[in-house]
C-alpha positions, 0 to 999 in steps of 0.5 A: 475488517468490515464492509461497514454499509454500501455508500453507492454515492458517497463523495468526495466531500462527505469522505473528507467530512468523516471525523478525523479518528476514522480509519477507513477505506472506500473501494467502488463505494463501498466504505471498510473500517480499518483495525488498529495496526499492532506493535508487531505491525508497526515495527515491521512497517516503521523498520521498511519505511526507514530503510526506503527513505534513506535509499530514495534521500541518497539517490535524491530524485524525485520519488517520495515515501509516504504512510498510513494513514495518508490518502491515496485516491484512485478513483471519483465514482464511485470513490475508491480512496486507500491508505496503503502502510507504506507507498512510493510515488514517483511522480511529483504530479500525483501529490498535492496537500491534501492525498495522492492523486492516482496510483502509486508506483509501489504499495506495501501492505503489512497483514493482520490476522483480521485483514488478509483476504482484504490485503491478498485479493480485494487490493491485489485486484485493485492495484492491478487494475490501477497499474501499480507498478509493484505491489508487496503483502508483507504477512508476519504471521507466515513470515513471507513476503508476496511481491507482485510486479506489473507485467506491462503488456499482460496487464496483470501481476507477476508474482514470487514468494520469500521468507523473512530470511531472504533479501528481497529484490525491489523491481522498479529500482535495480539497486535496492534490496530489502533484507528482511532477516534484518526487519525480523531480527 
């Protein structure tokens, strides 16, 4: 992953007329070529975001799973548009035809071996800036699972490590655990 040029004034528009086979990001302006995911990712990613579908399809309120290389707009200027690998969004408000408009209530992001101080720190940052409710680093190359969750009034991350033999706890729904000893397998 690689900040490919600095576009201080790249709007809305000029993003949306990229081609259509560019995978890229914009944080504060700055535009970010995004690296195919591998099949390892993929599973991993296919296998969360079936598990959280059914959850959300069985308690039929009004949360909704999405993927990349959907859009997640958070800020206009300078422009920070993401595409999370998987994230929930609670509010039907946020979502119209085209992207998610405003911060998500949980991001999943699966590591790569080119992209982990991306997902660990420049995100990290990001998502706790625009009030994420919770964010998971799901890394396979360390078989760990970072879950940081908003702590409100500190506006900042609390955090906790597991392994992919654990079942890892989801905090904006108490009755939905994710067992990664099953993702793995």
């Amino acid at each position: 992953m690689t900040a490919a040029r600095q576009l201080e004034t790249l709007t809305l528009r000029e993003y949306e007329e990229l081609p259509g086979d560019a995978r890229v990001e914009v944080i504060g302006g700055i535009v970010y070529d995004m690296a195919g995911a591998s099949i390892r990712h993929q599973e991993i990613s296919g296998e969360l975001y079936y598990r959280i579908k059914d959850y959300l399809k069985r308690k039929k309120g009004h949360c909704r799973i999405f993927f990349a290389p959907t859009d997640v707009k958070l800020r206009e200027r300078p422009l920070t548009i993401v595409q999370p690998d998987l994230f929930v969004v609670c509010d039907p408000n946020k979502i119209n035809e085209k992207r998610v408009n405003g911060a998500p209530d949980w991001i999943i992001e699966i590591a790569s071996p080119g992209n982990t101080a991306y997902d660990y720190l420049t995100k990290l940052n990001l998502y706790r800036d625009y009030r994420v409710r919770e964010y998971w680093v799901v890394n396979p190359m360390k078989s760990e699972v970072m879950v940081y969750r908003l702590n409100g009034p500190k506006k900042d991350f609390d955090f906790q490590i597991y392994s992919f033999k654990d079942t890892v706890p989801v905090g904006i729904y108490e009755d939905l655990s994710i067992d990664f000893s099953e993702i793995e397998g």
